[in-house]
C-alpha positions, 0 to 999 in steps of 0.5 A: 519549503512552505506552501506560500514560498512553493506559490510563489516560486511557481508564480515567478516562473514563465508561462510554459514552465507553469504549465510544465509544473501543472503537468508533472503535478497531474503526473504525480496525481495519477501515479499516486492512484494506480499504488499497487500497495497497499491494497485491501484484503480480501475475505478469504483469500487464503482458503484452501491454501493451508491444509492441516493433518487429520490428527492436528487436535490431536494430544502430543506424545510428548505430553501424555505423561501430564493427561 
């Protein structure tokens, strides 16, 4: 439906029923604001959740034969 044609049917309708869309638009508005998603990241938010080894930079044994 074109923006013209939505008007339009708006317009026809009674005075209450307006009213009713004005609402439900206002409703639609405000849920559109409080999305949980997608939000923005923050810095940092994963520090100190991944723990490496102490040996993680270590050589493979399975490729010293090419060192």
């Amino acid at each position: 439906m074109t923006d013209t044609k939505l008007k339009l049917e708006i317009n026809s309708l009674p005075k209450k029923m307006r009213e009713e869309v004005a609402d439900f638009v206002e409703f639609l508005k405000a849920k559109s604001k409080t999305k949980p998603y997608p939000k923005e990241r923050e810095f940092g938010f994963a520090k100190g959740k991944i723990k490496h080894k102490p040996d993680f930079d270590e050589p493979l044994n399975e490729f010293k034969e090419y060192m």
